[in-house]
Backbone as a ProteinNet text record, in pm:
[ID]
protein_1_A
[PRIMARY]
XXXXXXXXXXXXXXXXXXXXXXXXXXXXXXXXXXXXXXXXXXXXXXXXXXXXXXXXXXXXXXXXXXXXXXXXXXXXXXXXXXXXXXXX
[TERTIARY]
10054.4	10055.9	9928.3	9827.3	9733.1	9773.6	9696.8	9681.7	9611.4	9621.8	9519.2	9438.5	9492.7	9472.7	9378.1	9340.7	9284.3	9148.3	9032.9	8937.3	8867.9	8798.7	8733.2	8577.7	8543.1	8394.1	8301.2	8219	8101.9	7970.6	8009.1	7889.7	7813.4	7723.5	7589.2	7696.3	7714.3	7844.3	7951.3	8058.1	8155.9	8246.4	8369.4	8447.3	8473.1	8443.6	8520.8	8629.7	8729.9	8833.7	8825.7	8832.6	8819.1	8922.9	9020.8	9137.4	9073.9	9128.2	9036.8	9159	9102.3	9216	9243.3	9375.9	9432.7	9425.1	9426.8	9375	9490.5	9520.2	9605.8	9776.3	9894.1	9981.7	10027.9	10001.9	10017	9973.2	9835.3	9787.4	9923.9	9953.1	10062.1	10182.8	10226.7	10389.4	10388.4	10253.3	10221.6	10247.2	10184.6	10146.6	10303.5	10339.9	10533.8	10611.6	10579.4	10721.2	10628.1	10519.7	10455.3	10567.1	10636.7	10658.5	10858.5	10878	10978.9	11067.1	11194	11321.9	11265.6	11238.6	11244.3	11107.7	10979.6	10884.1	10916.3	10951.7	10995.9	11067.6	11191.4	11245.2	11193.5	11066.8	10984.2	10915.1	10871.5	10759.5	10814.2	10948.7	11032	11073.2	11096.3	11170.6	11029.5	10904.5	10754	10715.8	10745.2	10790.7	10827.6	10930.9	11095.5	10995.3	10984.4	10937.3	10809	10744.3	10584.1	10686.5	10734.1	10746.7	10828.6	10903.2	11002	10869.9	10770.4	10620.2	10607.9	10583.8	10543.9	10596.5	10740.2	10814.6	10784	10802	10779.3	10655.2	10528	10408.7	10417.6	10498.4	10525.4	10583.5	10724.5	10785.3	10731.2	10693.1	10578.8	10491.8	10404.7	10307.3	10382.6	10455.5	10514.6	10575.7	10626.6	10694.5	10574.4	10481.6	10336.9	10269.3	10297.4	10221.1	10352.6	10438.6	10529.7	10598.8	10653.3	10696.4	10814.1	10879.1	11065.4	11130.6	11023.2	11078.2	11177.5	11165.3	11284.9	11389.7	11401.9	11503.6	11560.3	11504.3	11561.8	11586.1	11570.9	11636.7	11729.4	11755.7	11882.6	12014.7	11981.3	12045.8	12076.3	12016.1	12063.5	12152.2	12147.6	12222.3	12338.1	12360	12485.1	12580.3	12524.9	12585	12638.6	12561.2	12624.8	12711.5	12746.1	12822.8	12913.9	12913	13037.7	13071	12938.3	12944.9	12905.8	12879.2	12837.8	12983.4	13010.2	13109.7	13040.5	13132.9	13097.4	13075	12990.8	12994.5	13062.5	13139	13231.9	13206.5
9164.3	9031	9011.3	8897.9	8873.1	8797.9	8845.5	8810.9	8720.1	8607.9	8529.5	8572.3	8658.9	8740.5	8832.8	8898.6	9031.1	8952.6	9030.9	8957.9	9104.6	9085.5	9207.1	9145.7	9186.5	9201.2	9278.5	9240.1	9316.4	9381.9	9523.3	9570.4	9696.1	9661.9	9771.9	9852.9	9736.9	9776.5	9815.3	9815.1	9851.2	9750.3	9757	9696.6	9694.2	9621.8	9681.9	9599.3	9631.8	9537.5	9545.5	9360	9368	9319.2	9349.4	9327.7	9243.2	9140.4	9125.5	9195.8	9191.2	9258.8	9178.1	9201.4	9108.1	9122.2	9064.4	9119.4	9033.2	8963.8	8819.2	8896.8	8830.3	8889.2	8752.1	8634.9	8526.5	8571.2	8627.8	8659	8771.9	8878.7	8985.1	8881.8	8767.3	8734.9	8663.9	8601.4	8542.7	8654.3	8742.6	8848.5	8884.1	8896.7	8995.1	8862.2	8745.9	8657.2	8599.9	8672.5	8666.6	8817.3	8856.6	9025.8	8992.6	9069.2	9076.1	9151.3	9121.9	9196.9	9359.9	9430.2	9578.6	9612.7	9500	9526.5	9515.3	9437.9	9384.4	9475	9565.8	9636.9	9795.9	9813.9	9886.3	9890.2	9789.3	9775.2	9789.2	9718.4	9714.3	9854.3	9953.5	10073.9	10183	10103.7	10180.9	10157.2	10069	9988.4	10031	10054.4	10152.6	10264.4	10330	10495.9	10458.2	10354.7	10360.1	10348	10248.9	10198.9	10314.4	10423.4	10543.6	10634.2	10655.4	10681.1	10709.4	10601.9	10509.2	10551.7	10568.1	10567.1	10675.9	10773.1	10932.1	10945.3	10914.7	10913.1	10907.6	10731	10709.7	10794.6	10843.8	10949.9	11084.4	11154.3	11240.1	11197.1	11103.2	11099.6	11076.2	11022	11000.6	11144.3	11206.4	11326.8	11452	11445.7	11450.8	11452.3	11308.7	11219.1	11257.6	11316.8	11335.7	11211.6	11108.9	10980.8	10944.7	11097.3	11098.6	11201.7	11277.7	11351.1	11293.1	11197.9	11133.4	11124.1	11038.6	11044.4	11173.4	11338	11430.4	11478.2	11441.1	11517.9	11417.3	11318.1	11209	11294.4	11240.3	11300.9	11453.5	11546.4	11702.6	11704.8	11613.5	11606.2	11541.3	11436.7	11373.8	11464.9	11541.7	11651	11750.4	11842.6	11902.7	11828.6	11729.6	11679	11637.3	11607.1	11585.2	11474.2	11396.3	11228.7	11192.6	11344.2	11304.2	11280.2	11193.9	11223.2	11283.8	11374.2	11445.8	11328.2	11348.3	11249.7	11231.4	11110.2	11124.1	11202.8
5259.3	5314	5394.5	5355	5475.1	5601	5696.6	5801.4	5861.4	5917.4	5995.1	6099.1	6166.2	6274.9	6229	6125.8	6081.1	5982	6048.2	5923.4	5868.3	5743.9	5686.7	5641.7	5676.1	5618.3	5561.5	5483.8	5451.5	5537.6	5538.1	5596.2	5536.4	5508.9	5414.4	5315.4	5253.8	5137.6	5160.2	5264	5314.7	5335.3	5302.4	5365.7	5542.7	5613.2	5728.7	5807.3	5828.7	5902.2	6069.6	6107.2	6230.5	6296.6	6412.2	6450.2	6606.9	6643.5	6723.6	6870.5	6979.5	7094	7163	7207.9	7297.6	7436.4	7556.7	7636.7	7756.2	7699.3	7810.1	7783.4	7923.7	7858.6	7736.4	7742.2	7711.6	7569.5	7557.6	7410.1	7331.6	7407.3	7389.2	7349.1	7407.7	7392.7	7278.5	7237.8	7122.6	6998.8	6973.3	6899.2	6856	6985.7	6959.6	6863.1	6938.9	6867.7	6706	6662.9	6507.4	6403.2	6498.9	6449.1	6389.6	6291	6271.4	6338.4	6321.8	6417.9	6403.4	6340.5	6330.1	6393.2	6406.3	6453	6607.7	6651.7	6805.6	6882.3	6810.9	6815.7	6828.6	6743.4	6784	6899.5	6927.2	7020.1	7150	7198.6	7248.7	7296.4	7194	7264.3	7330.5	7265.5	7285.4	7452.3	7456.3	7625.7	7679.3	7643	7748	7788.6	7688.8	7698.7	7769.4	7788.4	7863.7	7962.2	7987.3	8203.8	8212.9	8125	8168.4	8210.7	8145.4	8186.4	8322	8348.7	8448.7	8540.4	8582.6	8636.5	8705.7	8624.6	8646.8	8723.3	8664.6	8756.6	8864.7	8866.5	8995.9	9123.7	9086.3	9159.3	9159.6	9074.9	9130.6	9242.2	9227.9	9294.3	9445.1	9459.1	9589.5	9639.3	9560.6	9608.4	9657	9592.4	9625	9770.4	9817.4	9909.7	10025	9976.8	10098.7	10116.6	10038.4	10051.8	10038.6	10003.7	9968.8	10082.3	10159.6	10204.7	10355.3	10393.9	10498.4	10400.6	10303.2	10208.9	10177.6	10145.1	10063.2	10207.6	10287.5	10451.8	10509.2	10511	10508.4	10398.6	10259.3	10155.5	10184.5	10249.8	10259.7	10339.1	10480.2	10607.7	10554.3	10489.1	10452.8	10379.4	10271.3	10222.6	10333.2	10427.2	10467.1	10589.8	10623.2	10720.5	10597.6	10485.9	10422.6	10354.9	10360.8	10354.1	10205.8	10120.5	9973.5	9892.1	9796.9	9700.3	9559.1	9477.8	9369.5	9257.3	9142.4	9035.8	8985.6	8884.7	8815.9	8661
[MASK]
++++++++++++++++++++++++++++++++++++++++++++++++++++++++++++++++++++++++++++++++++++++++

């Protein structure tokens, strides 16, 4: 299927294909709602797993920077005074 989006040209006898990049998120929301259900759905779970990424960086780096440690000494004290409940 061609693309409007995708051009190819001639260069010193070559085919070459040029995709142009998107750079806006406005350009991105455009791009996704051109995509079929299984593409969206892709892209979609490619997402998840980046900001799950993300996430992680994030909490490292803080645990790092010393930025949880009031929290993991709150949370230790509540436990041993008794104030944790078990998971279900």
């Amino acid at each position: 299927m061609s693309r409007p989006d995708i051009f190819r040209i001639a260069a010193k006898g070559k085919i070459v294909t040029i995709i142009p990049v998107m750079s806006t998120v406005q350009e991105i929301e455009s791009a996704i709602s051109k995509l079929s259900p299984s593409e969206v759905n892709r892209v979609a779970d490619w997402l998840q797993e980046y900001r799950d990424e993300l996430w992680d960086r994030q909490i490292e780096a803080d645990a790092a920077a010393g930025k949880l440690d009031k929290l993991i000494h709150r949370a230790k004290a509540d436990y041993r005074a008794g104030r944790a409940t078990p998971f279900p």
